[in-house]
N, C-alpha and C positions, 0 to 999 in steps of 0.2 A: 504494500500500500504506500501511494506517495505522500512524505511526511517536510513539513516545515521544521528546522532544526534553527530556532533562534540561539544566536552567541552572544553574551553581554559581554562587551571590553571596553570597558572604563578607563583603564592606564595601557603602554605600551608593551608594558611589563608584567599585566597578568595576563600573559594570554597560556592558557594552561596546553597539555599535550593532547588532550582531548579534543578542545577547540581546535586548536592548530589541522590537527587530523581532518577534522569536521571541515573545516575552510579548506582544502588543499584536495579536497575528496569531493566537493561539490558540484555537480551538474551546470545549475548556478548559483551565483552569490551576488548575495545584493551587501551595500552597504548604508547605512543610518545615512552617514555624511563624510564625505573623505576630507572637511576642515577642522573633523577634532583631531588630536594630536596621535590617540589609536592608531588612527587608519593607515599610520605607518608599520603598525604589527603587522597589518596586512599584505603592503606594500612588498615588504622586506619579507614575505612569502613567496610572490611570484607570481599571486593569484587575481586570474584576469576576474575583474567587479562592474558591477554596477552602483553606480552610488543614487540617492534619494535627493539631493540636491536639488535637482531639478523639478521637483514636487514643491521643497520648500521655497522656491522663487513665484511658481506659479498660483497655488494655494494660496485663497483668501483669508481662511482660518484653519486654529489646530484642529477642528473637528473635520474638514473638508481632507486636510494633511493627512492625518491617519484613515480617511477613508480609505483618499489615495493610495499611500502605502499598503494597508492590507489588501485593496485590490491587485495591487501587481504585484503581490507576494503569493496570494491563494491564486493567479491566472499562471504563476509558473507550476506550480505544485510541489515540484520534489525540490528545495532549494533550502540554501543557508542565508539568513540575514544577522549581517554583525551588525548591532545595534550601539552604537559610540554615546548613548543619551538616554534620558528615560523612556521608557518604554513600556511600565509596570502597569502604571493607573493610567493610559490614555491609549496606546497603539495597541498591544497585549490583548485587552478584550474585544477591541474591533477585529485583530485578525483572527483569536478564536473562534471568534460568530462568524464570519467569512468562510471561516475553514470546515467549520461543523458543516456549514450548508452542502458544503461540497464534498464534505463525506474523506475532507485530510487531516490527518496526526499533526497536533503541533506541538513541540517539545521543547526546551529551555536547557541548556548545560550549564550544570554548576558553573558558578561565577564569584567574582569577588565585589564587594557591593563600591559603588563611588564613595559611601560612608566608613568601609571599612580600607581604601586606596588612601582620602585625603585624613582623613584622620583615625589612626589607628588604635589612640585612647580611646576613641568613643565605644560606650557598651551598646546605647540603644538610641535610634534618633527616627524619624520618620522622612524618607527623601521625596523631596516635591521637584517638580523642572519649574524652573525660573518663565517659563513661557506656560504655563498652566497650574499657576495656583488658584487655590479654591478660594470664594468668598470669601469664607472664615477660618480662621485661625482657631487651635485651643493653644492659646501661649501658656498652658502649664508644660505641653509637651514637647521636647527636644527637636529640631528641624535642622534637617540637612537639604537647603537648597542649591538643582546641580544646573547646569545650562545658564549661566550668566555670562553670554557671550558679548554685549555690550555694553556700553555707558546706560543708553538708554533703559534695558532689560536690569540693570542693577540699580537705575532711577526708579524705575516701577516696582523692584522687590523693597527697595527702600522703602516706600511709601506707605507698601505694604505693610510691613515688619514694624513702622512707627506709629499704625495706629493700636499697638498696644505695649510698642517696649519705648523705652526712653532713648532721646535720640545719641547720647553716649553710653548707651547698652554696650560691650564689649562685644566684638563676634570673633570669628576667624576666617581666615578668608585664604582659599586656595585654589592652584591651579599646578599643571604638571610643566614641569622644571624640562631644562636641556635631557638631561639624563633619564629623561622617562619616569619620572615617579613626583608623587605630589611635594609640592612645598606650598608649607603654610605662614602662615603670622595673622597676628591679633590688630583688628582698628576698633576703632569708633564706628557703630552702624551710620552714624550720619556722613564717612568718609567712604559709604559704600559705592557711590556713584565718581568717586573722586580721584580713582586707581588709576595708575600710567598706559596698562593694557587688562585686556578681556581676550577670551579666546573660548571654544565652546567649553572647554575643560573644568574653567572657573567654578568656584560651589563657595557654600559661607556653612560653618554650623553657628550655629544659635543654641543656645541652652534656655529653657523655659523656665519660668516664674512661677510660684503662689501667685494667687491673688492679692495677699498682703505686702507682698515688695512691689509690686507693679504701680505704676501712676495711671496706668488707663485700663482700662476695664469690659467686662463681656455680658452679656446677659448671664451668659450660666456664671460666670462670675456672683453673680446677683442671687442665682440656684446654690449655688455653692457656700456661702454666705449664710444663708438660711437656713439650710441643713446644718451650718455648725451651729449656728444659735441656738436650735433645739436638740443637739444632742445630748446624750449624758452629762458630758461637763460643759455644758456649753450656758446661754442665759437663761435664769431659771422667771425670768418673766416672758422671753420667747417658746420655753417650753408650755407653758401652762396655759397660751391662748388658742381656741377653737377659731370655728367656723363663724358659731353663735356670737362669743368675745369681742372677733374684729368686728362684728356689723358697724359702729358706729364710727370704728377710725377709717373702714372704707368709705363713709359717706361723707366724713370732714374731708376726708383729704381730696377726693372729689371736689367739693365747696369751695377747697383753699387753692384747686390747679382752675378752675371756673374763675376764680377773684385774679389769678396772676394771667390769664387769656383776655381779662378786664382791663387790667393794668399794659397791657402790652408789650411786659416787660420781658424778654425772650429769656432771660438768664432767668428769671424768676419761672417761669414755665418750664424749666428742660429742670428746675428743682424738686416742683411740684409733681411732674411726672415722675421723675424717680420716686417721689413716695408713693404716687399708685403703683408704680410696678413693685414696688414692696410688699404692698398687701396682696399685689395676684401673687407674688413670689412665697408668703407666707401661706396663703390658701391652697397654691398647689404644692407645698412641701408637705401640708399637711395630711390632704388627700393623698400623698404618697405613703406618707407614716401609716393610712390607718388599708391601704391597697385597694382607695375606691378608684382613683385615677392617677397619672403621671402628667408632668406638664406636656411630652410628646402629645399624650391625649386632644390635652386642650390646642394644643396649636394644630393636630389634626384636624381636631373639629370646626375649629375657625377656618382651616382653607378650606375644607370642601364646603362648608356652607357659604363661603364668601364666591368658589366657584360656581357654584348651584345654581345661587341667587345673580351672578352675573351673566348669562347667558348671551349677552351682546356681547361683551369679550372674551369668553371662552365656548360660545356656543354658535347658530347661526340665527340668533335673532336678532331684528334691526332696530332699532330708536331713532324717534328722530330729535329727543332730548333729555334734558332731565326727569320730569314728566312720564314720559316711558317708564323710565328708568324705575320710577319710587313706586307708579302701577302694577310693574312687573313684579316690583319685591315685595311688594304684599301679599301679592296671588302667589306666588312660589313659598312664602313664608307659613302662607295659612297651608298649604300643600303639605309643607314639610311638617309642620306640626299634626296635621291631619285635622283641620277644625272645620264643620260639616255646616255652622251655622258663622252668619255675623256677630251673635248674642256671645259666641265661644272668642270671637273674636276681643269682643269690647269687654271681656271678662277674663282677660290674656294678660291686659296691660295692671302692669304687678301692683298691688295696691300699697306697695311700701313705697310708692313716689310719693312725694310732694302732692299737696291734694292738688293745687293747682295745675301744675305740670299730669298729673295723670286726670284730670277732667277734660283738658283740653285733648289728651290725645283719646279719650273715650271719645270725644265730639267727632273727632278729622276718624275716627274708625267709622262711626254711623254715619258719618258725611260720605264718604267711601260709596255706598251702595244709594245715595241720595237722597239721606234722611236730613235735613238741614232746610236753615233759610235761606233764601234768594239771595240776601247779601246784608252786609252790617247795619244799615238803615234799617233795613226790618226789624233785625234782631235787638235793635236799639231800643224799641218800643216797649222789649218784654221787660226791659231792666223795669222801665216804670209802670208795669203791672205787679210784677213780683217786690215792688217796691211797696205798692198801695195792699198785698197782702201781709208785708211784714208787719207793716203801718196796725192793721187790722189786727194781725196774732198779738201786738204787744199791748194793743186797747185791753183785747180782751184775758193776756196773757197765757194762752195756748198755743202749741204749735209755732215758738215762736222759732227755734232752732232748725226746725224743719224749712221754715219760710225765708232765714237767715243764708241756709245753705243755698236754697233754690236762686237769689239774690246773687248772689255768690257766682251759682254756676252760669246763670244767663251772663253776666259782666263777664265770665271768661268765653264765651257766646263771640262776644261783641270784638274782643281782642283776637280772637283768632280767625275772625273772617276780616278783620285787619292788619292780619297778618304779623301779632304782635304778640309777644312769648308773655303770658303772666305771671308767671313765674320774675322773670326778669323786671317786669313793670314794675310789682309790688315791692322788688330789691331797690329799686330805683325811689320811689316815693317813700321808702324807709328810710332810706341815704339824704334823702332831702330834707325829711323831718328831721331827723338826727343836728343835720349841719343849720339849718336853723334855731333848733334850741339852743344849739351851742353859741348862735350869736345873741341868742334873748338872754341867754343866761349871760353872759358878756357884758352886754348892756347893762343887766343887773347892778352886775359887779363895779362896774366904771361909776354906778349913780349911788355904790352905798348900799344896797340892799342884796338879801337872799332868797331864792324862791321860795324854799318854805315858811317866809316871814310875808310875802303877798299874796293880796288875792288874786281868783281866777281874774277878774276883773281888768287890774293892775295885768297881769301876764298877757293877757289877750293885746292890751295896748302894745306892751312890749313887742310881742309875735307880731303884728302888724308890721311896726318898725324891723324886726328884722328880715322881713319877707322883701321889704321894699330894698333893704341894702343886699340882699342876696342876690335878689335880682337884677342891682345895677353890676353886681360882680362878677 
């Protein structure tokens, strides 16, 4: 059966007796790239090659490259490719898949790793190519980054590498010497992009952090964090709090990232969110603890409902606006929940809001299916019937609570077919009260007097006065 025999050779000077055999024995032979320094193991073989080169000139991206490659490695069949680069996490399982299809063997010869050529102290590190790193980092874990073939490619691992070490983090930084074998030395990560030469051979290792030495940070950072807090010896007030406990610091801190989105103060914002994500971080540590869920869980569950519910960009429904948009995700929502009536609907929205904030979205749900008025003029009117019934329940003192709320709910009526949050109104005319007492009480103060030494009388004058200086303000 005809079989693919991949060769790793990383330095000039591992190329073992097996390889050598394997290359000198082959049908054909392809090579990675005849500009890493390797490819003179080859050379000094005798062994007529093909190199990949010419891939890597014409390919748009790594993903297109490695198609590339596996394709005319599975169209030779029975053939050797010495691989001078990584090949592990990115070419490797494109030609397996290639090869399976085709019903060919593909094998690997023991090899000596670029981790264990540039540096031989190392016990354990994770090798990444400098042209295919991933998103994210876990800067706890030790990194050997190999393919830093230019200024530019060592400008971008920089940049990389400094969104979570400091920019005088020590690394090492090597590449392979006259003599075929690696030479190293130690810089400053920030002197990464700053080196005289680059060549494909270059690598860096890195050694990875705690959290606690680090100056920048990760989400699971944040997971991690959490979990010491409530371990055995860890804080004995982060042990002790539930599900039930936090209710009320989720909802402040909530309140307090709303007031800093107020303020517009961006630095105060990216503070406030840190504390929410403390309390999700605290609730899915806990849910871990007791094995109802993982935080995997929940961010599972977030993209596929956020997939679900987006059907204009992950599916083939069209929009022609916002509009659509918030239409579609209610009907997918109530789908997804399985709710059979509108009554399941408007009995969804959780009764732990804000009474404000949850009346008005009771409204826009029965508005939904076109239960509502014509528009806020109308609904203006009811304020002053529900007004002349409160008027009525207090004559006769019944029903007065009942008639208070109904009051109530019409004026949030009126607001949200004007398109205005009550919630936030009622924040608003609290802030105003507030900051005008404080100038009545002012004025007090300036004339000799304290409020609980006047009458209402006396204070009402005052309030006048300071209405009128507030509003020239």
């Amino acid at each position: 059966m005809p079989g693919i025999v991949i060769v790793p050779l990383f330095t000039p000077n591992s190329l073992t007796a097996i390889a050598e055999k394997a290359i000198q024995s082959a049908n054909v032979l392809f090579l990675q790239t005849a500009l890493h320094p390797s490819a003179e193991a080859v050379r000094t073989l005798n062994a007529a090659f093909t190199s990949m080169d010419d891939l890597f000139e014409t390919c748009a991206d790594f993903d297109r490259l490695n198609d590339a490659i596996a394709g005319r490695i599975v169209s030779a069949g029975d053939c050797v490719y010495v691989a001078t680069g990584s090949v592990f996490s990115s070419q490797l399982p494109v030609i397996r898949q290639k090869a399976e299809e085709r019903g060919i063997n593909v094998s690997v010869l023991p090899y000596v790793s670029v981790s264990a050529a540039a540096f031989p102290a190392l016990t354990q590190a994770r090798e990444l190519s400098a042209h295919d790193l991933p998103n994210a980092l876990d800067p706890e874990q030790n990194y050997v980054v190999c393919e830093i073939d230019s200024r530019l490619i060592a400008g971008e691992v920089k940049i990389a590498l400094t969104e979570y070490f400091d920019d005088e983090r020590i690394v090492s930084i090597a590449s392979i010497g006259k003599n075929g074998d690696y030479e190293s030395r130690s810089i400053p990560l920030c002197e990464l992009d700053r080196q005289s030469s680059y060549d494909a051979s270059t690598c860096l290792y890195l050694e990875g952090l705690p959290y606690e030495q680090r100056k920048r940070h990760t989400l699971e950072d944040v997971m991690r964090l959490v979990r010491r807090l409530r371990a055995p010896n860890g804080c004995p007030w982060d042990r002790e709090q539930t599900h039930a406990s936090l209710k009320n610091a989720l909802l402040e801190e909530c309140y307090e990232l709303i007031d800093a989105i107020d303020e517009g103060d961006d630095q105060h914002i990216c503070e406030e969110l840190g504390d929410v994500l403390l309390q999700f971080a605290l609730h899915a540590v806990i849910a871990e603890e007791q094995g109802a869920f993982t935080t995997q869980d929940a961010a599972t569950d977030l993209v596929e409902k956020l997939i679900y519910r987006h059907p204009h960009v992950f599916g083939e429904v069209r929009v022609s606006g916002s509009g659509d948009v918030l239409k579609n995700w209610d009907a997918l929502k109530m789908q997804q929940r399985k709710q059979e009536t509108q009554a399941e609907v408007l009995k969804s929205v959780p009764r732990s809001f804000p009474a404000l904030l949850r009346s008005r979205k009771v409204q826009k749900k029965a508005a939904d299916v076109g239960f509502d008025w014509p528009n806020a003029e109308e609904a203006f009117f009811k304020i002053g019937e529900e007004t002349a019934e409160l008027d009525e329940a207090m004559r006769s003192g019944e029903h007065v609570a009942e008639e208070m709320g109904d009051l109530l709910f019409a004026v949030v009526n009126v607001a949200r077919l004007q398109k205005l949050e009550p919630e936030f109104l009622l924040m608003e005319a609290t802030d105003k009260f507030i900051e005008r007492f404080e100038i009545m009480e002012q004025l007090a103060v300036s004339r000799g007097k304290a409020l609980p030494e006047m009458t209402l009388e006396q204070m009402d004058l005052l309030w006048d006065e300071a209405k009128k200086r507030a509003n020239r303000e």
